[in-house]
Steps between C-alpha positions, in 0.01 A plus 500: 500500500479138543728291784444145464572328852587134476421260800445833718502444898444775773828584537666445142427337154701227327549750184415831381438579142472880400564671189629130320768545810476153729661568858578174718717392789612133494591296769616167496252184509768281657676624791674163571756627218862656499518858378525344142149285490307787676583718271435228221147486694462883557526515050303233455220668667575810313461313148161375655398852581594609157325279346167537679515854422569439113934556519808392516858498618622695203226782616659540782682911576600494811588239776593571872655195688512476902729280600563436911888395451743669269642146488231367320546768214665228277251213556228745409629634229603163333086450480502810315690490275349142434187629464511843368417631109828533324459848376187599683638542858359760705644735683597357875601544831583306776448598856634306817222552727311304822183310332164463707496162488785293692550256223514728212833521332418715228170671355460693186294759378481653134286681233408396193331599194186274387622361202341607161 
């Protein structure tokens, strides 16, 4: 069984890579934004992540979206759908839920396979 652990800490690792699965949580690099450019941050970290561990958006299965105001459900959504693979979405959810850090408007986690 191998894991591979990228950028590991004592209390969590960037990425996870097990069984050509990647897990990751993204948060947004710039927390100056709206709901619209975190979330343009929070992907762009993702396709970083992805790429380090040899993927892509279009390896993505599943997505889950936390969101702290229902009313920024359009503004994040508009970055994607910008920015997702026509024909190679995942499966998603959204949840409206209180984030750990005060500026956070949104933060993203998903699982994807290594591409091939």
């Amino acid at each position: 069984m191998s894991i591979i652990r990228i950028d590991p800490e004592a209390r969590w690792s960037e990425a996870v890579i097990h069984n050509g699965v990647i897990y990751y949580t993204s948060v947004p690099a710039q927390l100056d934004g709206d709901a619209y450019e975190q979330t343009q941050s929070a992907l762009a970290e993702i396709d970083n992540m992805l790429a380090r561990a040899g993927s892509d958006k279009s390896c993505i299965l599943d997505a889950t979206i936390f969101i702290i105001d229902k009313a920024d459900f359009k503004a994040m959504n508009r970055a994607w759908d910008e920015w997702v693979c026509a024909g190679h979405a995942p499966v998603r959810c959204t949840v409206q839920s209180g984030l750990m850090h005060e500026k956070y408007k949104v933060e993203i986690k998903i699982i994807a396979a290594v591409a091939e």
